[in-house]
N, C-alpha and C positions, 0 to 999 in steps of 0.2 A: 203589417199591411197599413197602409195611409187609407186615410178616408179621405176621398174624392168629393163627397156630397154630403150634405147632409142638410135638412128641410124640413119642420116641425106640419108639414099641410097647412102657412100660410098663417100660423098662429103668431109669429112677430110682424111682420108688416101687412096681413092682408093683403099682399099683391105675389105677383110673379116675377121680382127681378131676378132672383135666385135659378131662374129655369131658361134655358134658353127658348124653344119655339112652344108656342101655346096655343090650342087649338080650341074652338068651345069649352072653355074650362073656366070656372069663377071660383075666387077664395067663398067656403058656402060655414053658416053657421048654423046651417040644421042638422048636419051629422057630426060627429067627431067620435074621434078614440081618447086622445090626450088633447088639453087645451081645446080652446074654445072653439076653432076653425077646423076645418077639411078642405082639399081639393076636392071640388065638383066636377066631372066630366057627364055631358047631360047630352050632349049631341051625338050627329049620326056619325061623325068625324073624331069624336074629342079624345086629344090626346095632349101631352105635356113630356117635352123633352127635359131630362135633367141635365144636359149643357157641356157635360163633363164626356171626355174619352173612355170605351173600357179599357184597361190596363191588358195588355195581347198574352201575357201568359196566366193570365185570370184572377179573378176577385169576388167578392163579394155584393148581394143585395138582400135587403130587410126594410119590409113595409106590410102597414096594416091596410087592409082594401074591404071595403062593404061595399056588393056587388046587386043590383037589383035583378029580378028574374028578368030572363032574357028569352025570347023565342027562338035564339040562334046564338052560333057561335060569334066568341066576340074576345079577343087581345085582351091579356089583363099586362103581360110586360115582357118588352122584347129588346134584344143586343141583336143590334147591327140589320135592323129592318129584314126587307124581304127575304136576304139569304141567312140571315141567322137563327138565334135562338128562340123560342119566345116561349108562356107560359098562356095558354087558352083554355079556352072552356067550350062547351061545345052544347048543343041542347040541351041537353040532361044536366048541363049546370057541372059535369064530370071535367075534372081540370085536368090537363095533358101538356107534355112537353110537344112542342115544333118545330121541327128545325130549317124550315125554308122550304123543304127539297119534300115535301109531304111524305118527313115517315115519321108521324104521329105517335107518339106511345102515351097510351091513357094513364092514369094513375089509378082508376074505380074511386077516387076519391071525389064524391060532388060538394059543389060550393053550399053555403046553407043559404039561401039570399036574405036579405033585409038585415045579414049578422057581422060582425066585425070578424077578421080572419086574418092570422100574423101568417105571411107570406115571407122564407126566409133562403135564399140559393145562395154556392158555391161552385166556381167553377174554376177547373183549371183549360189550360189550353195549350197546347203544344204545335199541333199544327192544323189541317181541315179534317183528318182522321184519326187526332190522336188526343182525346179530350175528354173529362170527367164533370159532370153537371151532378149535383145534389140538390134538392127540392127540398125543405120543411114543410109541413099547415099545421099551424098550432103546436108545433113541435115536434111532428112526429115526420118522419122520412116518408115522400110521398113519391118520390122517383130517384133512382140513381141507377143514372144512365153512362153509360161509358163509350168510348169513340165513335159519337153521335157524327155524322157526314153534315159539314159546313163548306159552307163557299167560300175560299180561301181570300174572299173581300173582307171575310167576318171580325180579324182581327182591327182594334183603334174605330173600331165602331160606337154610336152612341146608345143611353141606355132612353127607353122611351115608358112611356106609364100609360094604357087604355088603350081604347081606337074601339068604340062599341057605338050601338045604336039603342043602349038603354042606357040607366044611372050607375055611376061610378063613383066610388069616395076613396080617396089614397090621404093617409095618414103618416108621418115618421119616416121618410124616407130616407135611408141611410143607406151609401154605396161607399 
C-alpha cells in the first residue's frame, strides 16, 4: 500500500501547508503525543482536510486524537463527507461508525476525554454495497462492519479530521 499522507501534527514546520483546507485550526504546543506540536481544532467549525484522494478500492488511516468532553455529538474523521464514512461520538462520548444515510452502529466503546487515543481504520471498498471497514482504539477492534450502504459519490473522496464545537487534538496522521 503507498502512503498518501503522512503529518507529524505540525511538529516540522508549524504550519499547514501539508493540508489542504483548514478551518479554526492552529498548530498548538499545549498538547501533543510525539514532538512538540499538535493540531488544535477549537472552534464550532474546525476541521482540517488532509489534501490527498482516498484511494476507491480502499486504504488505510492511523492518528492519535485527545478529545475534550463534549455535550453533544461531534466528527472525529470522515471519507467522502456528508455521504460517506465517518467515525463520531455521540453524548456519552460512545464512538460509533456513520455512514451518511443514518444507520449508526455504536461501538459501547467511550472516548476517555482529556486522554490520548490511537485511532486506527481499514477499509476496503468494492462498490456502495459491497465493503468492509475495520476500527482499532488502542488496539483493540472496536467495529467491523461489512457492506455498510454508501452513496455511490463515496469513492475519490477526501479524508477530513474534526468538525466539533469543543477541543480537538490530532497527532501522527498517517493515511
Amino acid at each position: 500500500m503507498t502512503i498518501l499522507f503522512l503529518e507529524s501534527g505540525t511538529d516540522a514546520t508549524q504550519g499547514f501547508e501539508f493540508f489542504g483546507a483548514v478551518f479554526g485550526s492552529s498548530s498548538s504546543s499545549a498538547q501533543s503525543k510525539t514532538g512538540p506540536r499538535s493540531v488544535a481544532l477549537t472552534g464550532s467549525s474546525s476541521s482540517i482536510n488532509a489534501n490527498v484522494v482516498m484511494p476507491s478500492a480502499g486504504g488505510r488511516a492511523s492518528f492519535w486524537t485527545r478529545q475534550s468532553l463534549s455535550a453533544g455529538n461531534r466528527m472525529i474523521f470522515s471519507l467522502g463527507g456528508i455521504s460517506g464514512f465517518g467515525l463520531a461520538t455521540n453524548a456519552s462520548e460512545v464512538l460509533y461508525l456513520a455512514d451518511g444515510l443514518a444507520n449508526n452502529r455504536a461501538t459501547g466503546v467511550a472516548f476517555t476525554p482529556d486522554t490520548w487515543m490511537h485511532i486506527a481504520i481499514a477499509y476496503t471498498y468494492t462498490n456502495s454495497t459491497t465493503n468492509r471497514f475495520i476500527v482499532w482504539m488502542n488496539g483493540v477492534i472496536v467495529i467491523n462492519a461489512t457492506n455498510v450502504t454508501w452513496s455511490s459519490s463515496m469513492p475519490n473522496s477526501a479524508y477530513w479530521f474534526g468538525e466539533s464545537g469543543t477541543t480537538q487534538y490530532f497527532d501522527d496522521l498517517y493515511l
